[in-house]
N, C-alpha and C positions, 0 to 999 in steps of 0.2 A: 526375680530379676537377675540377668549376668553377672557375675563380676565384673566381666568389662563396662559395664553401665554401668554399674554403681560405684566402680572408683571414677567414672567420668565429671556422672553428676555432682562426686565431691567434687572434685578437681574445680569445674566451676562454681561452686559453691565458697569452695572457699577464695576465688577469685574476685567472683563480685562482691565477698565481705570485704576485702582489699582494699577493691580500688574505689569502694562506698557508695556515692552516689554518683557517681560520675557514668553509668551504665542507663540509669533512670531515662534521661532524656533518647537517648537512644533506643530503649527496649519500647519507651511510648512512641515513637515514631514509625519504628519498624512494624508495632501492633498496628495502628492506621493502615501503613501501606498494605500487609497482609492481609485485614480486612476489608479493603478495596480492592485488591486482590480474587480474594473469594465473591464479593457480590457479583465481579462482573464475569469470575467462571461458572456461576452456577445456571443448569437451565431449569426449561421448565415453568418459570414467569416468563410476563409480561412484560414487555420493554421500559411500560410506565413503572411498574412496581417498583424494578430494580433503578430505573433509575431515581426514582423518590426514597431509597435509600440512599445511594450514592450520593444524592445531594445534600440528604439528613450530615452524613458522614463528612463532605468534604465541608462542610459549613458549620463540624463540628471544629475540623483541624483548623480554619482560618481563626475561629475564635481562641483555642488554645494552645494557639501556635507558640507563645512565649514560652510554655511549658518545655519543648526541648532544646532551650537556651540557642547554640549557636546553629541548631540544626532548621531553624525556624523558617531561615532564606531556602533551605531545600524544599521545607512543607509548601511554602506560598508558590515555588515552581510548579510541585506537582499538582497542588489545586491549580493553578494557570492553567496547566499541557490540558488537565482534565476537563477543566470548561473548554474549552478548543473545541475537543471532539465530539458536543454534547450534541450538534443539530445533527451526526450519524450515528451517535451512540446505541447500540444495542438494535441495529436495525434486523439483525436477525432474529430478534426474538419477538417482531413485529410482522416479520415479513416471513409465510409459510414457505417451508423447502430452501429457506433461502441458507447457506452452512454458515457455522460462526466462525470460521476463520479463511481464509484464502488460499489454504496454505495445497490443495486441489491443483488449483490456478497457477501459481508458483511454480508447481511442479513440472506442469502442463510445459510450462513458457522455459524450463529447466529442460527438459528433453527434446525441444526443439533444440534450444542451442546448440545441445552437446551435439546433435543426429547433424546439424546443418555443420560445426565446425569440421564433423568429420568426412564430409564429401566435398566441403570445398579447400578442407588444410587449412583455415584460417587459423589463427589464436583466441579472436573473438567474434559477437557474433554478428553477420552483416549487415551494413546501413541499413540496407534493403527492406530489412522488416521489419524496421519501424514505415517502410513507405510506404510498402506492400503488403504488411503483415495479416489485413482482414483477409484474404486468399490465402496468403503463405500459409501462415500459420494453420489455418482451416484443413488445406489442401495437406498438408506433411502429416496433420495428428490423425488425419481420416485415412490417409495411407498405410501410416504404421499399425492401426487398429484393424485393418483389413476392410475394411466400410466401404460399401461404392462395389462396382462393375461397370463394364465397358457399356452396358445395358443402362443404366443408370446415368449415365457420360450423354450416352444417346439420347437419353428421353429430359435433360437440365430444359429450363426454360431459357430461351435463346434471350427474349426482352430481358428477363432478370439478369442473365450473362452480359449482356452488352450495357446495362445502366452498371454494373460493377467495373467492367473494365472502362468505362467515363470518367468514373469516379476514382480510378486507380490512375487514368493519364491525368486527370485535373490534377491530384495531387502529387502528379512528378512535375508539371509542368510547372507549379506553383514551386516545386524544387530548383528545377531550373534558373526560374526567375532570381530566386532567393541568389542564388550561386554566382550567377552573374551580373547581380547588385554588390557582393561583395569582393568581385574582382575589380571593379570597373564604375563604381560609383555614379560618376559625375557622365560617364557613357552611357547610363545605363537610363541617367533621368533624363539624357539630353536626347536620347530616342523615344520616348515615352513622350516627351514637350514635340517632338514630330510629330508624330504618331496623331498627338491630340491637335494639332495644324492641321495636317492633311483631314480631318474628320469633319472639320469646320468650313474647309473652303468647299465650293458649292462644284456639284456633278459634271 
């Protein structure tokens, strides 16, 4: 072993003779979390398996939670957060091809920003794609990957292009709507109470 690790290991050694037991509650709580930890990076199981660990585990800390005195209220947290996420817990190790992190995706939605801030000079990035993003977004990542020809362009299905772009005015017009309910409130309901007159009186 180094010398530098082995004056380290003194070093703490004679540390936690110190300060006695006062480290106890802490090094058993830290053990938990590390170990839950590892159950939920390890592949290769079953989504069931691990999570019938996991449960083992967090059902151990609810019970010996007094054990790390004032840290008790952080244990009951993270048993909480960790039931939370249990009806999507570990769906990747359930579901073939599917990746265990997002982090792909992230990325993806990362380089759009940057590509789009830099051709319009914005700071951040525009409304837009969250309106328009099932195209936007589509359209920009298949461009920069070279994907597509003009050939390609030519032969799209016109039906399936026209039920998207519906779908794209529905939901600006639905923006619209929104915008000019929150300009204009009581204008906004008092055309709407027309609207529903005129529909009523007869031909």
């Amino acid at each position: 072993m180094p010398p530098e690790l082995t004056q380290l290991r003194g070093t703490i050694g004679r540390a936690l003779e110190a300060a006695g037991g006062a480290f106890a509650p802490l090094v058993r709580a830290f053990g938990w979390v590390h170990r839950a930890a590892h159950l939920l990076g390890q592949a290769g199981h079953s989504g069931a398996a691990v999570r019938g660990q996991l449960a083992g585990l967090l059902g151990a800390m609810r019970r010996h939670r007094d054990a790390v005195g004032d840290l008790a209220d952080g244990v009951d947290h993270f048993v909480k957060v960790s039931r939370s996420y249990w009806p999507g817990l570990l769906a990747c190790d359930d579901t073939p091809d599917l990746p265990r992190t997002n982090n792909d995706l992230e990325q993806a939605f990362g380089s759009h920003r940057y590509h789009e801030r830099r051709a319009t000079g914005r700071k951040g990035a525009s409304p837009a794609l969250v309106l328009r993003g099932s195209a936007r977004l589509v359209a920009g990542l298949g461009t920069r990957a070279g994907a597509g020809t003009a050939a390609d362009l030519a032969g799209a299905d016109r039906a399936e292009w026209k039920r998207v772009r519906a779908e794209l005015e529905e939901r600006r017009q639905r923006r619209v709507e929104r915008r000019r309910f929150r300009r204009d409130p009581e204008g906004y309901l008092k055309d709407l109470e027309n609207q529903l007159i005129q529909s009523r009186l007869p031909a």
